[in-house]
SEMARKOL-549324 format. One record per atom (N, C-alpha, C): residue in three letters; x, y, z. Coordinates in steps of 0.001 Angstrom, whole numbers, plus 500000, padded with zeros to 6 digits. Atoms other than C-alpha are relative to their C-alpha. Example, Ala and Ser with C-alpha at 12.3 -4.5 7.8 and 13.67 -1.06 7.14 Angstrom:
REM SEMARKOL-549324
ALA500890498810500000/ALA512300495500507800/ALA500900501200500000/SER499180498810499940/SER513670498940507140/SER499230501090500730/
This chain:
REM SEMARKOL-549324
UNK500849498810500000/UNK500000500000500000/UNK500888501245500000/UNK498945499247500464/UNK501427502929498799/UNK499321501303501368/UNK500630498929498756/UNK501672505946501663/UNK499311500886499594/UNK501010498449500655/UNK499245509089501912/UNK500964500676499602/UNK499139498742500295/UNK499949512101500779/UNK499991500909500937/UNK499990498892498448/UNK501157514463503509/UNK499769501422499373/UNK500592499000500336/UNK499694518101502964/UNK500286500546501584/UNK499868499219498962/UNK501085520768505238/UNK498709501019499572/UNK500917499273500130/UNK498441523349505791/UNK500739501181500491/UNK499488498471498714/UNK499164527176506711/UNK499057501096499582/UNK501227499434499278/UNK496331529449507944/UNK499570500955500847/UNK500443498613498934/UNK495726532595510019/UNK498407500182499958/UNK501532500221499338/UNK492158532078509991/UNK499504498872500333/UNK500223501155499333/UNK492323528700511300/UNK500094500106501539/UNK499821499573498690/UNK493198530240514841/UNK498530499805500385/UNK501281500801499599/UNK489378529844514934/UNK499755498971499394/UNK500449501462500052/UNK487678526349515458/UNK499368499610498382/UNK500697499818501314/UNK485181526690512741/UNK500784500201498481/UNK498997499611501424/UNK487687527980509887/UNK500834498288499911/UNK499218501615500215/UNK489422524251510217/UNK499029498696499613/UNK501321500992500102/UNK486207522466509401/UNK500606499832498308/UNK499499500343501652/UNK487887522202505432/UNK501143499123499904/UNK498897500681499570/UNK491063521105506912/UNK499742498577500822/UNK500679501289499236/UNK489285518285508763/UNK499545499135499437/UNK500883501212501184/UNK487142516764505766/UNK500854500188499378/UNK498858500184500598/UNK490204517058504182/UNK500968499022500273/UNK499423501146499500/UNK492129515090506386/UNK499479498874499747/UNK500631501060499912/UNK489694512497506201/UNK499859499293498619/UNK499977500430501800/UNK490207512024502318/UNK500771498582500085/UNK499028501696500045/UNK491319508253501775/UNK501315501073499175/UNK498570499962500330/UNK494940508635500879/UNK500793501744500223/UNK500086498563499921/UNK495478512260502365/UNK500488499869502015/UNK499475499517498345/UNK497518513083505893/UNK500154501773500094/UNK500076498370499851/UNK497157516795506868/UNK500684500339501229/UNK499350499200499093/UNK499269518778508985/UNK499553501339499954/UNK500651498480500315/UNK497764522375509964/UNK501125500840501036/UNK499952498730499254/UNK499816525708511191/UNK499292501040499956/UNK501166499183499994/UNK497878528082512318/UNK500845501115501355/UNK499183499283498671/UNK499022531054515146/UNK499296499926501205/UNK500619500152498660/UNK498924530976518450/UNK498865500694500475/UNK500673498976499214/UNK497255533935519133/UNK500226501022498358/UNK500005499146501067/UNK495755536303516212/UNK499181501160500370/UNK500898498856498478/UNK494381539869516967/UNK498875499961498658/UNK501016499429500519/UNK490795540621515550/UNK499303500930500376/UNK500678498933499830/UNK489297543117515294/UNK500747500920501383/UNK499342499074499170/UNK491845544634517747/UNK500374499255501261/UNK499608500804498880/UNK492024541817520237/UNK500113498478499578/UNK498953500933500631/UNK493742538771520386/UNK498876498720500057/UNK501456500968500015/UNK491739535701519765/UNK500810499016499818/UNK499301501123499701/UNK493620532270520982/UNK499714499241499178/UNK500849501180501008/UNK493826529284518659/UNK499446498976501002/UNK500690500922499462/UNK491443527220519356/UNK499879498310499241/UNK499844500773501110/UNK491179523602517833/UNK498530499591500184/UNK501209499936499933/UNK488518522141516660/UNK499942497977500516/UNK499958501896499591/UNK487333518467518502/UNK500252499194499335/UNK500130501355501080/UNK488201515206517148/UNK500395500408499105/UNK499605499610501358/UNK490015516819514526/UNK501075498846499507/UNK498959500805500465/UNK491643514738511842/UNK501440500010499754/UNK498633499502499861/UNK494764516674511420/UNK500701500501500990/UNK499317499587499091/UNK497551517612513593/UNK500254501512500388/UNK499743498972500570/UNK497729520831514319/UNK500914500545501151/UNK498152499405499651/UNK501069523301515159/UNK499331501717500228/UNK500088498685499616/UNK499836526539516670/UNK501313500858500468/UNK498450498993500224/UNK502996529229516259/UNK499443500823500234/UNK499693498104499471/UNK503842532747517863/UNK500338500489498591/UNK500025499418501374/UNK503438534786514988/UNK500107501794500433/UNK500083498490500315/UNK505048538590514440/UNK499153500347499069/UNK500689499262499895/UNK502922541196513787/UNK498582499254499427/UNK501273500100499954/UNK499531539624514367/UNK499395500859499428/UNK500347499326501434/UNK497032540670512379/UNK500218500678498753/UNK499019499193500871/UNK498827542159509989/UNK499841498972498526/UNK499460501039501097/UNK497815540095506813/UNK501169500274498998/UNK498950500174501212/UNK500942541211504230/UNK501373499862501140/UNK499039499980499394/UNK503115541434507178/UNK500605499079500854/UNK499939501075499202/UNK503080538616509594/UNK500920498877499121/UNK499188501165500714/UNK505105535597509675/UNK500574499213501808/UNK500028500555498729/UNK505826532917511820/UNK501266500001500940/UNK498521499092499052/UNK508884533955514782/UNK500201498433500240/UNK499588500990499391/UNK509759530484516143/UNK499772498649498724/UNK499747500597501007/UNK510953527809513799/UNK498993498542498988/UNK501632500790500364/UNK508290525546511710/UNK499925498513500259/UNK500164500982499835/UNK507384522013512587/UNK501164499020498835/UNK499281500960500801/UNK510108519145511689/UNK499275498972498740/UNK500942500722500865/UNK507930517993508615/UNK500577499819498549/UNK500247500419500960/UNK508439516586505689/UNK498970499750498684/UNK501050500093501149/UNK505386517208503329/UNK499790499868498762/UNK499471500120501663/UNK504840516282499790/UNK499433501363499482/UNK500772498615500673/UNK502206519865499413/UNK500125500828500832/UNK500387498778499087/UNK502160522820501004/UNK498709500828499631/UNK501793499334500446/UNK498842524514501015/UNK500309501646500632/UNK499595499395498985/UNK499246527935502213/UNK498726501077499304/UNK500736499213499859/UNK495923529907502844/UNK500211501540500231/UNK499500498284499532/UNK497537533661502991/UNK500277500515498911/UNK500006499544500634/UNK497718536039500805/UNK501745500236498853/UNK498608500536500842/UNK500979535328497526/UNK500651501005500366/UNK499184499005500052/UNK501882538773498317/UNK500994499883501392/UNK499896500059498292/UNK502563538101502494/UNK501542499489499964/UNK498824500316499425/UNK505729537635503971/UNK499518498665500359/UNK500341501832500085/UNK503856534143505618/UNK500163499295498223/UNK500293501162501105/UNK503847533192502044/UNK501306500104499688/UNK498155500045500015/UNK507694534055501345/UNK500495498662500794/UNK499201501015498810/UNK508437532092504739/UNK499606498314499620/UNK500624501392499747/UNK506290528899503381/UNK500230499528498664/UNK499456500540501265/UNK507666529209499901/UNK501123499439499637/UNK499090501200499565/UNK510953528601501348/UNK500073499099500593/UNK500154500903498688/UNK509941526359503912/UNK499705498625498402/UNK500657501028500991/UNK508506524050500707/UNK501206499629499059/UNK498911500494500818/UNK511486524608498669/UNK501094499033500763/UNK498976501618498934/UNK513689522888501420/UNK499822499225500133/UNK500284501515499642/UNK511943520255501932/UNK499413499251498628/UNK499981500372500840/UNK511580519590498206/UNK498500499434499866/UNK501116500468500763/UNK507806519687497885/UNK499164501135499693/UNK500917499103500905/UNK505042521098495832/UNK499376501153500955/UNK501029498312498908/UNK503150524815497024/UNK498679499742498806/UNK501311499924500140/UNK499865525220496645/UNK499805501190500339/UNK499940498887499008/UNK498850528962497168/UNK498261500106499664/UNK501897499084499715/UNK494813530814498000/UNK500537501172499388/UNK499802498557500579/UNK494558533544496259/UNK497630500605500225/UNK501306499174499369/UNK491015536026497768/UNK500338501261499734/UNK500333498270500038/UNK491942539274496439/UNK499573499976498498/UNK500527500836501705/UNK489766539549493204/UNK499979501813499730/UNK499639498968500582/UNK491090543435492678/UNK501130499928499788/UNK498956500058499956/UNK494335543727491070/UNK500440501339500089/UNK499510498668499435/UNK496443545915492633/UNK501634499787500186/UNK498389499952499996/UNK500156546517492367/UNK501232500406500948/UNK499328499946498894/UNK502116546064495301/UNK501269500653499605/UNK498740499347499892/UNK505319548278496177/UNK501119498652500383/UNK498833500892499771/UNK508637546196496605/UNK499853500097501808/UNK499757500989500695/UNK508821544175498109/UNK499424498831500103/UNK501332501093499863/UNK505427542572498458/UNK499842499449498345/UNK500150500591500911/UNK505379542528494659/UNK501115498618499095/UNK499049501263500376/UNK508634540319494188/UNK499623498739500706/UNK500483501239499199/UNK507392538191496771/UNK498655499467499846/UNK500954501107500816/UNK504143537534495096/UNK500658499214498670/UNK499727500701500642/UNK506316536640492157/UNK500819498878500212/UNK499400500865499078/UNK508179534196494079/UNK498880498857499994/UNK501805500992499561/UNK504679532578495088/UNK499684499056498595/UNK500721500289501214/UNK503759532456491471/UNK500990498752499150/UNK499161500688500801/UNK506674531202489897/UNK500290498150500520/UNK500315501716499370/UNK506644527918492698/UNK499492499567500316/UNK500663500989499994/UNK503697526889493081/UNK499555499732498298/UNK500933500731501449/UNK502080524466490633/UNK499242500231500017/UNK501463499862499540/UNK498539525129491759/UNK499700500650500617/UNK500547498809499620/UNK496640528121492393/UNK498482499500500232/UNK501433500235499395/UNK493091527720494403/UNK499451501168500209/UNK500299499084499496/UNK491517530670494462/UNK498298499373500398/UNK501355500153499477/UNK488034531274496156/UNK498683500602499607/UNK500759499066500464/UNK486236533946494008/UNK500147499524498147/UNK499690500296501615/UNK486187534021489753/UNK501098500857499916/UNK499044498747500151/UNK487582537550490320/UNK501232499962500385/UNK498836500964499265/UNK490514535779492391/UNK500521499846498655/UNK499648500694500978/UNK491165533740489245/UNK500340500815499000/UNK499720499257501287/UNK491304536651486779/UNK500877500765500834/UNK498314499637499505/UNK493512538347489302/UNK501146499346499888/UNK498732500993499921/UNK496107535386489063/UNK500456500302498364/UNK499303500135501301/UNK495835535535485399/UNK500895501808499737/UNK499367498545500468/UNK496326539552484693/UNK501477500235500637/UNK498416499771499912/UNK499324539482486799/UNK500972498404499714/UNK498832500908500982/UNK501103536351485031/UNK500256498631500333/UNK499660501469499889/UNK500471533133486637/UNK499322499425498897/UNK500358500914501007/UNK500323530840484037/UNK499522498213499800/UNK500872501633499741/UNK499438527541485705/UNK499059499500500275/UNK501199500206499631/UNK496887525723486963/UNK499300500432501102/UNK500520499696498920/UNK494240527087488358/UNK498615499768500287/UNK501564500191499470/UNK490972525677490206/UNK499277500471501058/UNK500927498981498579/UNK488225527449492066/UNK499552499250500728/UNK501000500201499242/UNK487112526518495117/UNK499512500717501044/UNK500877498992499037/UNK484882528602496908/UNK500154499869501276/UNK499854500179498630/UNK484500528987500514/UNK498618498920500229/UNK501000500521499239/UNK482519526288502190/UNK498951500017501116/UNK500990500089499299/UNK479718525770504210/UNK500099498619501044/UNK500022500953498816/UNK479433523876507492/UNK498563499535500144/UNK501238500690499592/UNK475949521997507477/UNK499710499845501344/UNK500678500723498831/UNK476202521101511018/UNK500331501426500789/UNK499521498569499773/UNK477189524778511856/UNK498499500838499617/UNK501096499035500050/UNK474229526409510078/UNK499404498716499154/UNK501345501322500200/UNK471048524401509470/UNK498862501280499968/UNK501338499747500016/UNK467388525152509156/UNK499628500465501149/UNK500820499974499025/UNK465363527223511967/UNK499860500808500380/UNK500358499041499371/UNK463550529782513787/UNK500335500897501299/UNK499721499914498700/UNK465204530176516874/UNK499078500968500890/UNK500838499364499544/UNK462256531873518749/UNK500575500748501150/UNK500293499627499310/UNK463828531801521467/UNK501216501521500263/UNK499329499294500960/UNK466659534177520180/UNK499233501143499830/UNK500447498725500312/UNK464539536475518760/UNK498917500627501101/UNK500372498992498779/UNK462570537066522204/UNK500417500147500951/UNK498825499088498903/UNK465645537718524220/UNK500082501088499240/UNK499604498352500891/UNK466271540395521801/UNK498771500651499199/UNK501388499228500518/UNK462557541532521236/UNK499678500316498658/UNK500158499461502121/UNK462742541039517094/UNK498315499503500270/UNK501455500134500477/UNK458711541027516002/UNK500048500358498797/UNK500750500235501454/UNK457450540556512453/UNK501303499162499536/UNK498873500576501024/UNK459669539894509711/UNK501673500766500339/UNK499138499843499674/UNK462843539893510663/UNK501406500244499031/UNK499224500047500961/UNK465675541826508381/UNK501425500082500932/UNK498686499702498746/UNK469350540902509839/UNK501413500558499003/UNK499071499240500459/UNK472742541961508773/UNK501111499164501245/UNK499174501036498983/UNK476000539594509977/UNK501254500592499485/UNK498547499855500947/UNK479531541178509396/UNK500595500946500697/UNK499481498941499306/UNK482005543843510527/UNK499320501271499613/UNK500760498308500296/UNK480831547445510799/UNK501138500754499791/UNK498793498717500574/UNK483306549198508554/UNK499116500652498882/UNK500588499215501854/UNK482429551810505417/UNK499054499083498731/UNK500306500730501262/UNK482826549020502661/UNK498600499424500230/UNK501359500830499902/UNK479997547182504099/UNK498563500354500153/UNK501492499585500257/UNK477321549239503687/UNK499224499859500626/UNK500828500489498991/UNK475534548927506754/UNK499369501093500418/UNK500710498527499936/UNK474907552941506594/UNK498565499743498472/UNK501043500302500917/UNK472842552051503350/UNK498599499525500653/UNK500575500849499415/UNK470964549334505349/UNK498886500592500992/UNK501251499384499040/UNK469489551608507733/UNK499461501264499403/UNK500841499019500560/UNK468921554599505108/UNK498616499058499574/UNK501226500752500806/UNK466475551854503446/UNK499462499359501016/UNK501358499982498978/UNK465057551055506989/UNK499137500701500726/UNK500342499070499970/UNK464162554752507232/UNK499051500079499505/UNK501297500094501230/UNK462287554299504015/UNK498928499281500300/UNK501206501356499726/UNK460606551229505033/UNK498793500618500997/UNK500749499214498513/UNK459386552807508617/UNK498850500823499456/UNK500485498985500794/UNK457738555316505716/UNK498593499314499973/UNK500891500680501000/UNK455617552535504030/UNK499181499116501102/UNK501125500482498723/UNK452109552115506453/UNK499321499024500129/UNK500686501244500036/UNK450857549450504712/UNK500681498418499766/UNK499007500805500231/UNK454198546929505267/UNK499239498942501192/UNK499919501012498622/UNK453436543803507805/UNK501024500613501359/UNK498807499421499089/UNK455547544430510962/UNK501041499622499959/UNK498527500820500488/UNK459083543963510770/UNK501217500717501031/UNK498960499828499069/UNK462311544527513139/UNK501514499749499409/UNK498700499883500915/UNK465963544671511758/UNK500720499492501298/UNK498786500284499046/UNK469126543134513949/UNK501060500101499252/UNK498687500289500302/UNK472643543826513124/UNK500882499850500924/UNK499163500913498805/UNK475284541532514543/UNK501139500112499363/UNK498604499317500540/UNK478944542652514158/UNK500335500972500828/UNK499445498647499251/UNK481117545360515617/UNK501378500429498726/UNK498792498864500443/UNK483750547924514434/UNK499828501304500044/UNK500339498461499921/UNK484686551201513907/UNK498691500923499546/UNK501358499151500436/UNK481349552510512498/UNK498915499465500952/UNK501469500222499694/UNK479205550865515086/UNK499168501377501410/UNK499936498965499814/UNK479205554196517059/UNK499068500660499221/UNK500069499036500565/UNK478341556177514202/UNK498878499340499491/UNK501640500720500650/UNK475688553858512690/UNK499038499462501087/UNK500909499684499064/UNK473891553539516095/UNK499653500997500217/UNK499984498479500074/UNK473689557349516128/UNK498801499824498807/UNK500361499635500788/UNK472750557273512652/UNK497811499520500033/UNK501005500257499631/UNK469714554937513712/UNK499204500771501037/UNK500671499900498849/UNK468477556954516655/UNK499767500891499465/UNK500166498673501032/UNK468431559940514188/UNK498586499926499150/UNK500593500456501253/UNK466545558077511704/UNK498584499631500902/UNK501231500460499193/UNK463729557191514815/UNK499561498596500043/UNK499591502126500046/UNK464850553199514532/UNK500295500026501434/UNK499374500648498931/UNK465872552865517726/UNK498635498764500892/UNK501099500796499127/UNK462684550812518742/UNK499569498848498883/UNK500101500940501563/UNK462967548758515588/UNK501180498990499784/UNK498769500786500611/UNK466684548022515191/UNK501067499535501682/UNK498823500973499193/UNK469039545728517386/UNK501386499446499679/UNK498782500181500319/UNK472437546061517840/UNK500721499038501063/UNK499358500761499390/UNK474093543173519091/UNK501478499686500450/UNK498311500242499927/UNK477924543317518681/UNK500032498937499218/UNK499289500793500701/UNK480573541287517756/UNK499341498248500376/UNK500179501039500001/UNK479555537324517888/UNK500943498533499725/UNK499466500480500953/UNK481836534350517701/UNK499324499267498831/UNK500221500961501775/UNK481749532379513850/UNK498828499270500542/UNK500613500777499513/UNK480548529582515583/UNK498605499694500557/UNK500734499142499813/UNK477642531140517066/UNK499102500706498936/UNK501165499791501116/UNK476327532950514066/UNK499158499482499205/UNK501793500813500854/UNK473992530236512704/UNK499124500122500383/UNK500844500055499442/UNK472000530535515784/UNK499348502120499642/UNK500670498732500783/UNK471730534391514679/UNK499403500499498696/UNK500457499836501186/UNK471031533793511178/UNK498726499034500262/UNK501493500625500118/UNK468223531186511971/UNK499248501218500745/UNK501218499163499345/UNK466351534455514236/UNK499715500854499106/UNK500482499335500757/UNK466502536457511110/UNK498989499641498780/UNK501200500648500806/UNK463490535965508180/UNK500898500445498656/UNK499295499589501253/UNK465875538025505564/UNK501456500366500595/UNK498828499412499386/UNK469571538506505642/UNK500132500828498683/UNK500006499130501147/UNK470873541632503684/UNK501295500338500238/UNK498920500071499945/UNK474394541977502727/UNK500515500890498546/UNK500255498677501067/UNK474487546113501184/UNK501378500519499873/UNK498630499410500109/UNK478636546196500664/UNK499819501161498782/UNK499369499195501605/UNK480097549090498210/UNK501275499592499906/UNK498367500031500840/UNK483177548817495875/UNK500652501287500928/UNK499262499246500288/UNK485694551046496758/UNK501564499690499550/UNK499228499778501046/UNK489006551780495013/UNK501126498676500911/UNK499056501088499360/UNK491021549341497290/UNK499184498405500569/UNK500837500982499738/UNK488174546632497603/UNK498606499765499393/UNK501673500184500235/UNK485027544881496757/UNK499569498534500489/UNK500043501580499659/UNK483331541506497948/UNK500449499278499589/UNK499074501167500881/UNK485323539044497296/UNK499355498101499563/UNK500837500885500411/UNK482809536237497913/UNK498501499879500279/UNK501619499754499274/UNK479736536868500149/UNK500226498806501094/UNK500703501442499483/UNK479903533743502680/UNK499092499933500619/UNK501279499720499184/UNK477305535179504838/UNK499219499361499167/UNK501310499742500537/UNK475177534709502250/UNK499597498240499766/UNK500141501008500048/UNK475610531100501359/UNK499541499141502060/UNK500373500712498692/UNK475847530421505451/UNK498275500405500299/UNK501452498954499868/UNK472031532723505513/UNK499336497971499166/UNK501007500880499996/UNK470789529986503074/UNK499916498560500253/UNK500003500774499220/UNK472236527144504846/UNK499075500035500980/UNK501145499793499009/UNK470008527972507296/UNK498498500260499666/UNK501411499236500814/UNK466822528814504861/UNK499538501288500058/UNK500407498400500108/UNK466683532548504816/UNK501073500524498539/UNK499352498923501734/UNK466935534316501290/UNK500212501171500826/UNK498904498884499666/UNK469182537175500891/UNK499607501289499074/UNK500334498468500480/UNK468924540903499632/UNK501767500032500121/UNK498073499669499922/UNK472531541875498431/UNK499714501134498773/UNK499472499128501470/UNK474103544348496387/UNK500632499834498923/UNK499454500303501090/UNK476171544225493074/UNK501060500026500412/UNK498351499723499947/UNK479556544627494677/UNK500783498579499776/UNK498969501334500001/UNK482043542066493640/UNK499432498679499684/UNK500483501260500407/UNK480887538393493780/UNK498796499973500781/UNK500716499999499484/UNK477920539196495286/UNK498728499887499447/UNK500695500698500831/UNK475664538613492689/UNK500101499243499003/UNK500056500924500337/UNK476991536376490919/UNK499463498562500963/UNK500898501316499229/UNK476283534001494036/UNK498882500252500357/UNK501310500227500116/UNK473076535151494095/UNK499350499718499006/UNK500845500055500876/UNK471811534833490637/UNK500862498186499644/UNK500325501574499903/UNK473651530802490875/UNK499827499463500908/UNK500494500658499120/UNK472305530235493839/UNK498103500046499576/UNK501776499468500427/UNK468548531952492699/UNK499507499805501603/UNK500600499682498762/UNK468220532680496420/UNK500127501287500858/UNK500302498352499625/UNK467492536322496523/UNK499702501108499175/UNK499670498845500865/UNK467649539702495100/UNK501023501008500227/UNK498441499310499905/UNK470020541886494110/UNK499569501793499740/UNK500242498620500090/UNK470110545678494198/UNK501574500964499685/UNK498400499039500147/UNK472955548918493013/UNK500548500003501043/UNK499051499627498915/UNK475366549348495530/UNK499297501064500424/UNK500108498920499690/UNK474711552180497665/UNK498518500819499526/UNK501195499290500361/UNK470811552556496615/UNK499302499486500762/UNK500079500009499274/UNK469416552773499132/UNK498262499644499973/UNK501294500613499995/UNK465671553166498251/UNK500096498539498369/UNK500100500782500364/UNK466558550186496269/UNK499734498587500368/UNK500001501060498783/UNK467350548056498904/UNK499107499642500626/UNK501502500176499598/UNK464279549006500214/UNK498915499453499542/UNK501096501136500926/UNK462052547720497438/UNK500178498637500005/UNK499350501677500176/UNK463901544383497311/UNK499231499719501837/UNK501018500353498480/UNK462762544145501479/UNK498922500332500048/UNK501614499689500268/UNK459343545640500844/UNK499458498412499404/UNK500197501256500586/UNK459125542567498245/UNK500143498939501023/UNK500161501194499061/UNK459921540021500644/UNK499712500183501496/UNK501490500293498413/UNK458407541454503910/UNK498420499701499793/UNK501186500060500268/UNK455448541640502195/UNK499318498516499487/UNK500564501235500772/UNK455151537695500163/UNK500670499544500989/UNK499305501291499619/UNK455948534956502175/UNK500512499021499650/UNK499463501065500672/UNK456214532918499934/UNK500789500022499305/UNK498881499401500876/UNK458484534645497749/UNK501687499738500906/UNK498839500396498973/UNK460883534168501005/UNK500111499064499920/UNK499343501700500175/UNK460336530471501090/UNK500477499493498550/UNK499647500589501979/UNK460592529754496756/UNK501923500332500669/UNK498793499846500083/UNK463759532005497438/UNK501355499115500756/UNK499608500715499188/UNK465026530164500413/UNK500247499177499460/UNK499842501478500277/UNK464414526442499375/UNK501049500167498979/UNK499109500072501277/UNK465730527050496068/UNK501648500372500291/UNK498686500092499990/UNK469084528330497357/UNK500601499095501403/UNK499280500960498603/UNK469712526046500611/UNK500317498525498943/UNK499276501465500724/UNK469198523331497657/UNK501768500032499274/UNK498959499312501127/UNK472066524942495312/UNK501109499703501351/UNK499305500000498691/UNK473905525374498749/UNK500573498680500395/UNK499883501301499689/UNK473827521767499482/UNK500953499374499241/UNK499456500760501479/UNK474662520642495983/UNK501562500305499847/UNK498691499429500132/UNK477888522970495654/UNK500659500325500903/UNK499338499282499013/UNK479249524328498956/UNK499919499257501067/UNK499549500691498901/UNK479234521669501554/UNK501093500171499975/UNK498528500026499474/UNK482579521319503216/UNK500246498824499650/UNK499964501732500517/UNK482290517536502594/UNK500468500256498207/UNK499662499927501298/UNK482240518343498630/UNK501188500561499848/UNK498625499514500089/UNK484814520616499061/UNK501199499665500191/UNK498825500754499395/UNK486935518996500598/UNK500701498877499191/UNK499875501410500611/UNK486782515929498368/UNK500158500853498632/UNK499927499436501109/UNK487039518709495203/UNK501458500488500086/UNK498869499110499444/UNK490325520133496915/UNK500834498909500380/UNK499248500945499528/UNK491825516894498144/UNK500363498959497969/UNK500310499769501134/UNK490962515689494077/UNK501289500657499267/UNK498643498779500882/UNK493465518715492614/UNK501497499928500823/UNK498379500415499036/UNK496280518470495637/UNK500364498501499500/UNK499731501173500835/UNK496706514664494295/UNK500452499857498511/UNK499103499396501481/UNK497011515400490835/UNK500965500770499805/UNK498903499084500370/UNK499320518058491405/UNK501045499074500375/UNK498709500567499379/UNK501702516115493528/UNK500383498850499294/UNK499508500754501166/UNK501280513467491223/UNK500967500321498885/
């Protein structure tokens, strides 16, 4: 019997439990041994957030002290990397990153194949000497995975010329599921139709939009009743609680904070619509949406905007609607439409939790991604 194939993993969003759920049905691939680094300690959102592992996991995993935490182009791991031998290196961080320098030599020494993620689906032209060190990336791995389309046309415009297969971000089935959580939504006093909102509260994300178009709504006398929750924190959640108490929401809308991952299914089952109103700007745009796929894991259609890949996974999922960026009474019509039909919520729903199922399990993925690492190393 001929041995597995060993697959180092490397990861800065594996520090949480949940983010290793790919790395796990991965491990579990007949002919497939996984090794995961991941850091000890990563800061989010401004504080440090311990790795955690996740139970019963199939792979081994190597939690490292890592300079300058959070810091995705900058970080890299300070204390020396696990005595391993791997035939792949997988390395989830961005081609431009110093982690990806450190794991491109780490692969060349030990004389095996790289594998790199590529999630930035704007191309943008790094200063020296992030841009030599994405060409570094490019030039040794064999296999490029990105997670977006726009990913993929970023790899090509700047000059990788090998193979490259998409695989999206996955979905955890046993993470987000089907359901109402009642009891959820009467600790936190949501009534009617419930529109939520799951993500950080920065600019890009459009969460000032979100409540101009629940201004509008508040307008319209002959709507069913309906209650809004947004769950997230950052620098704008200050300024967009303000903006609500202005707007005469404050007896409507619920601000919950930050939440861990893990945790947010039970907040997406208390919502009836999730709405996910990012804008482009000149240094960003959605890169995939996962809220939106985790929303109809759980059976709640989505209201999104055009930014980035954000309607493309809604119009192949066909579980929602889509509206301009930054239009605000647009947004509003699209939630008018589905506070008002019910059934228009469930068609939308079913139809994308099926799509959901079909393409974005973690199980498929895993077995689509374990699949391409084999052939390459072959």
């Amino acid at each position: 019997m001929s041995r597995p194939l060993s697959v180092l993993g490397v990861s800065h969003a594996c520090v949480i439990d949940l983010n290793q759920r790919l790395w796990d049905e991965l491990g579990r691939q007949p002919g497939l041994h996984v090794d995961l680094v991941a850091p000890r300690s990563w800061r989010i959102e401004g504080r440090p957030q311990p790795f955690k592992s996740l139970l019963a996991a199939s792979f081994r995993s190597f939690p490292l002290p890592v300079v300058f935490s959070g810091q995705l182009m900058l970080h890299f791991y300070r204390s020396r990397l696990p005595p391993l031998d791997p035939d792949l290196v997988l390395t989830d961080e961005e081609p431009a990153s110093l982690c990806s320098l450190q794991m491109a030599l780490f692969a060349r020494a030990r004389y095996a194949r790289l594998a790199i993620v590529e999630t930035e689906n704007l191309v943008k032209h790094y200063p020296l000497p992030f841009r030599a060190i994405e060409q570094v990336a490019y030039r040794q791995a064999a296999v490029a995975v990105p997670n977006n389309p726009g990913a993929a046309h970023v790899l090509r415009a700047k000059g990788f010329a090998k193979r490259i297969e998409l695989v999206p971000f996955s979905v955890d089935l046993e993470a987000f599921e089907p359901g109402a959580n009642a009891g959820l939504r009467g600790q936190l006093s949501l009534a009617g139709v419930v529109l939520g909102y799951v993500g950080r509260l920065v600019p890009q994300k459009g969460v000032d939009v979100f409540i101009d178009a629940l201004s509008q709504l508040a307008g319209q006398r002959r709507l069913p009743a309906w209650t809004a929750l947004i769950v997230g924190d950052g620098p704008e959640r200050s300024r967009l609680e303000e903006q609500a108490r202005l707007a005469g929401l404050s007896h409507r809308v619920r601000f919950v904070g930050s939440v861990p991952h893990a945790a947010a299914g039970r907040y997406l089952q208390a919502v009836d619509v999730l709405v996910l109103p990012s804008r482009t700007t000149p240094r960003w745009k959605e890169q995939f949406g996962r809220v939106i796929t985790e929303a109809l894991a759980c059976g709640k259609p989505v209201v999104g905007s055009d930014s980035g890949n954000i309607p493309v996974l809604i119009a192949e999922t066909g579980g929602g609607l889509t509206f301009p960026e930054g239009d605000a009474a647009a947004l509003a019509d699209c939630a008018a439409q589905l506070i008002a039909d019910a059934g228009l919520r469930h068609d939308l729903a079913a139809a994308g939790r099926e799509l959901v199922l079909q393409r974005y399990d973690v199980r498929r993925q895993a077995a689509r991604l374990a699949a391409v690492l084999r052939e390459v190393a072959a």
